[in-house]
matplotlib code that plots the C-alpha trace (Angstrom):
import matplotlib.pyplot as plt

x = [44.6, 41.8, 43.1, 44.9, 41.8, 40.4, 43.3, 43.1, 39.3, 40.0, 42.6, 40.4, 37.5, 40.3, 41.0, 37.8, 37.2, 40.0, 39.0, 35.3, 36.5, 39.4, 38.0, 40.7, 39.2, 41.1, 42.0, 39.1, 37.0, 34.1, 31.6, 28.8, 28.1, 25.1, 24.2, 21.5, 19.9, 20.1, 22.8, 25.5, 28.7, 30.5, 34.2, 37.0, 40.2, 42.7, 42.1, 38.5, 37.3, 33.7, 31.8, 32.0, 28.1, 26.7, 28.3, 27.7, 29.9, 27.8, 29.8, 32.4, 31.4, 33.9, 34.9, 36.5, 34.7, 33.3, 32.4, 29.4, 28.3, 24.5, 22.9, 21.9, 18.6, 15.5, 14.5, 11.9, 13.4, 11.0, 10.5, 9.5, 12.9, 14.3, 17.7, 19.2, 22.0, 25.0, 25.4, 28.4, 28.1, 30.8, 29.8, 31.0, 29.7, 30.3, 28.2, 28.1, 25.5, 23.0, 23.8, 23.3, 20.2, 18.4, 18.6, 17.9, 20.6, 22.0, 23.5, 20.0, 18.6, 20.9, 20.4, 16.6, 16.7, 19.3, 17.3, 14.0, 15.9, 17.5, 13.9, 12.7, 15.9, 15.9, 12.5, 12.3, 15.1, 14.9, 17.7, 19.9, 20.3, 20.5, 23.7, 24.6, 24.2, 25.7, 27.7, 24.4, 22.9, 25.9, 25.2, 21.5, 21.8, 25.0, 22.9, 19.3, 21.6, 23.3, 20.4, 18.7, 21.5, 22.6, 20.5, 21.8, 25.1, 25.8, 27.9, 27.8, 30.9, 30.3, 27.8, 28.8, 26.7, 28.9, 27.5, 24.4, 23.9, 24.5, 21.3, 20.6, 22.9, 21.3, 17.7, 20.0, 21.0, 17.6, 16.1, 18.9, 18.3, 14.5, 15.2, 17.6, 15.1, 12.8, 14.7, 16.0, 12.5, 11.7, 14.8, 13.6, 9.6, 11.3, 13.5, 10.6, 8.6, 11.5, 11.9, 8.2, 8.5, 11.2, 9.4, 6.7, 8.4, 10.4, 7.3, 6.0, 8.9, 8.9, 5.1, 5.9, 9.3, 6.9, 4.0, 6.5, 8.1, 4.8, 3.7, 7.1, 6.7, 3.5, 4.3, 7.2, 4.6, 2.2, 4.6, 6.5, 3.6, 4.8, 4.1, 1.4, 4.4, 6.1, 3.1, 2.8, 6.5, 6.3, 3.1, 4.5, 7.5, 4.8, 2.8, 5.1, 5.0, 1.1, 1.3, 3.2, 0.8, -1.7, -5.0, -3.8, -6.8, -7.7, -6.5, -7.7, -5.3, -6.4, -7.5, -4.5, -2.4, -3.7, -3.5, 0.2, 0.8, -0.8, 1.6, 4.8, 4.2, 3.4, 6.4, 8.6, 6.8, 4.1, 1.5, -0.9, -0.6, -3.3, -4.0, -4.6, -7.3, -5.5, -1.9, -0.4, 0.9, 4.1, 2.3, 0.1, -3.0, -4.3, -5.5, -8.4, -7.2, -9.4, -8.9, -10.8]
y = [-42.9, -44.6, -47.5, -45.2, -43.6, -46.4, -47.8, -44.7, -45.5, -49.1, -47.6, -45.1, -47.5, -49.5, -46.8, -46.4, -50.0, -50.4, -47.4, -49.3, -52.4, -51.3, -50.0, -49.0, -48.4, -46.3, -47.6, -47.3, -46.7, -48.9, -49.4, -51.3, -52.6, -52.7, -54.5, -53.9, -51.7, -54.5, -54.6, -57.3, -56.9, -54.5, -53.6, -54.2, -51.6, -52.3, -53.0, -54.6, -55.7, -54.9, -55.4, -52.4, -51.1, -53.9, -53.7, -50.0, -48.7, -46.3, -43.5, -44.1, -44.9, -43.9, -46.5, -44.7, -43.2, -40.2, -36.8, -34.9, -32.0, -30.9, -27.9, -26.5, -28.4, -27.0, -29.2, -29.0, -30.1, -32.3, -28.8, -26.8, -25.3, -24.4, -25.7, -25.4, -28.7, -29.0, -32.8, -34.5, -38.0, -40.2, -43.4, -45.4, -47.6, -50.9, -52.0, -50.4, -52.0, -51.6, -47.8, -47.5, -49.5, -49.1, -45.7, -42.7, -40.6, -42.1, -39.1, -36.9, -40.5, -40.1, -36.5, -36.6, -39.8, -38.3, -35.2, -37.6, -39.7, -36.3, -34.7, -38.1, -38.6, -34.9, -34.9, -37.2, -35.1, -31.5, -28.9, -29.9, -33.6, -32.9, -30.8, -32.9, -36.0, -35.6, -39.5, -40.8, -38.8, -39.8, -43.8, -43.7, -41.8, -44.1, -47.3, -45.9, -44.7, -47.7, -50.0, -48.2, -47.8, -51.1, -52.1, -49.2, -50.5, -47.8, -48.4, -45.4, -45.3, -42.0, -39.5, -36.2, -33.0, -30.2, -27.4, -26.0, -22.3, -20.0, -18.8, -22.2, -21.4, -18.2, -20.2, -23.3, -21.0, -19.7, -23.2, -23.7, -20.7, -21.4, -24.7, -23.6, -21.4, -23.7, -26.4, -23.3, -22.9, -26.3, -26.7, -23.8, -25.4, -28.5, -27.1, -24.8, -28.7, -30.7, -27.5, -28.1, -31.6, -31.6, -28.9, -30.6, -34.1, -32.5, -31.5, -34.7, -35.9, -33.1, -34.2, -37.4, -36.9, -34.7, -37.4, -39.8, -38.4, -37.6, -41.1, -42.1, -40.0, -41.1, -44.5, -43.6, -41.9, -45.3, -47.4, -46.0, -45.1, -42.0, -41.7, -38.4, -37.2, -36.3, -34.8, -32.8, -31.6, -30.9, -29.0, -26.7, -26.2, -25.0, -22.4, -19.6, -19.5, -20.2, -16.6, -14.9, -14.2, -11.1, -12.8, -15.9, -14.9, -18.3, -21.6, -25.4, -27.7, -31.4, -33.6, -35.8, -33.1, -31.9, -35.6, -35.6, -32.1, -33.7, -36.8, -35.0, -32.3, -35.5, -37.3, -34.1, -33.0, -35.9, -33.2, -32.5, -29.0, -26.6, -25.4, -21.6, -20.6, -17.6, -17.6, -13.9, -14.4, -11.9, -9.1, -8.5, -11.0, -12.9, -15.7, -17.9, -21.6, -24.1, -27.7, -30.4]
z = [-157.1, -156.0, -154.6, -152.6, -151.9, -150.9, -148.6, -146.9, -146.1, -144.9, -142.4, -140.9, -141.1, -138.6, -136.4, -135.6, -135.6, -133.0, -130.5, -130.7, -129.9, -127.5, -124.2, -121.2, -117.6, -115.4, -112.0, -109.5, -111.9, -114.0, -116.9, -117.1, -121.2, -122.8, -125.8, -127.8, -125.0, -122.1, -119.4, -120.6, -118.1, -116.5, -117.6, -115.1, -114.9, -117.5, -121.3, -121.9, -125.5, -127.2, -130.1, -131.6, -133.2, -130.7, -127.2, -125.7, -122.9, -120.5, -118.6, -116.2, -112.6, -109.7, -107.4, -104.7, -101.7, -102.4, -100.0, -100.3, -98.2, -98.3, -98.0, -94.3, -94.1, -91.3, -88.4, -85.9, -82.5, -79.9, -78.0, -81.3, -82.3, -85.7, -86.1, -89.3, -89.9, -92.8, -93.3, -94.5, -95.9, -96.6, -99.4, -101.9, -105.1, -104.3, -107.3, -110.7, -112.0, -109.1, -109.0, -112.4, -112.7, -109.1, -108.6, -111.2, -108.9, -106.1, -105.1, -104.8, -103.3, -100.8, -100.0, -99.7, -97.6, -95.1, -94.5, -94.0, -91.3, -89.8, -89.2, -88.0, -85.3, -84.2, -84.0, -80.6, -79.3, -77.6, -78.6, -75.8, -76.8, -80.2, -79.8, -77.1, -78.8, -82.4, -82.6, -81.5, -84.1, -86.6, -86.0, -86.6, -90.0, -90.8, -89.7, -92.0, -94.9, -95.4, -94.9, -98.0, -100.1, -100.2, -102.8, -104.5, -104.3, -102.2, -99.1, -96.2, -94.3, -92.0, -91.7, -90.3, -88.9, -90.2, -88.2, -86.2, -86.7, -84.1, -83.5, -82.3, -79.9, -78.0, -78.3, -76.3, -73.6, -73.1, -72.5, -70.3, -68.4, -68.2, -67.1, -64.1, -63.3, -62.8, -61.4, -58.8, -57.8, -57.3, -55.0, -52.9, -53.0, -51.8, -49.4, -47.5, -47.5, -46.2, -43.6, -42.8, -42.7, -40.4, -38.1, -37.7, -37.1, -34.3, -32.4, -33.0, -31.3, -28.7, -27.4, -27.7, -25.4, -22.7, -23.2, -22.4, -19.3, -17.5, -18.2, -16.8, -13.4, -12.8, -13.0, -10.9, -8.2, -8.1, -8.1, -5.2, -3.1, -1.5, 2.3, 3.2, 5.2, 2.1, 0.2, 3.1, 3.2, -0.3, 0.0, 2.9, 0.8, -2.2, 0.3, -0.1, -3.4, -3.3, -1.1, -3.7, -6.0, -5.8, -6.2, -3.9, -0.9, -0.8, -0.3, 0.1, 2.1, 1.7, 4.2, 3.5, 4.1, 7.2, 8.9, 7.2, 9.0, 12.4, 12.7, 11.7, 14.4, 16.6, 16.1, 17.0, 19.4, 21.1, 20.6, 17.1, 15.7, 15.7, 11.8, 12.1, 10.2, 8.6, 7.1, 6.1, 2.9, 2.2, -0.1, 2.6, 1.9, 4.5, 2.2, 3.9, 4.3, 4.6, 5.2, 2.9]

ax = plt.figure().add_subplot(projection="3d")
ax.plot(x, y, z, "-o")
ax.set_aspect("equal")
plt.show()
């Protein structure tokens, strides 16, 4: 009987020798062994072998990438707005021993440095850009995350912004409404100054057109030379609409034009004319004329 007794003692002593000894990883998984309390190796998928009472197998890490969604997070936009973001990250172990011994929880690490870099990459963008720029957005956290993790034995495939709520969206449209308001009145303010401008330009141009056409006819006169005979045809053709005008009671004829007036009449007739001293204009003035 007690043989038997103790037979059955040896065989559960065994048993429990065996499943101490006897470790078997599941596929994509692993287990990092300590003995005596310090890190020794880290088991492989498939059957591994221990000292049992020595060797200490710690808790199954997971191998294959992994999806966590965080909690809507607030952040403060570059033109003071609220936007409230759901991040997705997308990150795998790709050492068991550095994410068991680096990092308390690499998951909460993660977290809590994702929300730091998404304050600090929305806050240098306005509302706008920040819904307008979301794989811009995505690369920077992907490129900080996986920087800092990587001593972690973390590796950060993709980071993901879920969702923006929608509230966000009504404060988007009133930016954008302000800012086509303003951008409306700036097109009319520079419309009016362009109008202005060219206003102005064009009478510029106009004086300068009329500057340059006197200056052209009088260099036209000097150059030609014009004979007295034809000032004085030109001024006789002028004299009835000089006697026109109500107030038109007096008149000055230049000498120039009187000698002009002498030798045409002489060459019609062999004889000078005679300058009357008084002309009856046609509204019934006798305007005075008197030669110079």
């Amino acid at each position: 009987m007690a043989a038997l007794i103790i037979g059955i003692v040896v065989a559960f002593l065994a048993v429990v020798l065996v499943l101490r000894t006897v470790r078997i990883v599941p596929q994509a998984r692993a287990s990092n062994v300590e003995r005596l309390g310090r890190y020794l190796r880290t088991l492989e998928p498939g059957l591994n072998v221990v000292i049992p009472f020595v060797d200490r197998p710690r808790q199954l890490i997971d191998l294959r990438e992994q999806v966590v969604s965080f909690e809507p997070n607030s952040v403060i936009t570059e033109d003071n707005l609220v936007v409230h973001i759901d991040t997705v990250l997308y990150f795998q172990v790709t050492d068991p021993r550095a994410a068991a011994y680096e990092i308390q929880n690499y998951i909460q690490a993660i977290e809590q440095l994702t929300v730091t870099t998404l304050r600090n990459v929305i806050g240098a963008l306005d509302l706008e850009k920040t819904l307008t720029s979301r794989e811009h957005i995505n690369s920077i956290l992907r490129g900080v995350l996986d920087e800092a993790s990587g001593k972690w034995g973390i590796r950060v495939n993709r980071v993901e912004l879920k969702a923006i709520e929608e509230s966000m969206e009504k404060q988007m449209r009133a930016e954008r409404e302000k800012r086509a308001a303003i951008l409306n009145a700036e097109g009319v303010r520079q419309s009016r100054i362009l109008t202005a401008e060219g206003d102005r330009q064009a009478a510029i141009l106009r004086a300068e057109g009329q500057a340059k056409a006197i200056d052209t006819v009088f260099d036209a006169i000097h150059r030609n030379d014009p004979d007295p005979k034809l000032l004085a045809y030109q001024y006789l053709q002028m004299l009835p609409e000089l006697a026109k005008g109500p107030g038109n009671t007096f008149w000055v004829i230049p000498s120039e034009v009187t000698s002009a007036l002498q030798s045409v009449t002489k060459a019609f007739t062999g004889e000078a004319p005679k300058i009357p001293a008084e002309v009856p204009s046609e509204n019934g003035h006798n305007p005075e004329i008197t030669p110079r």
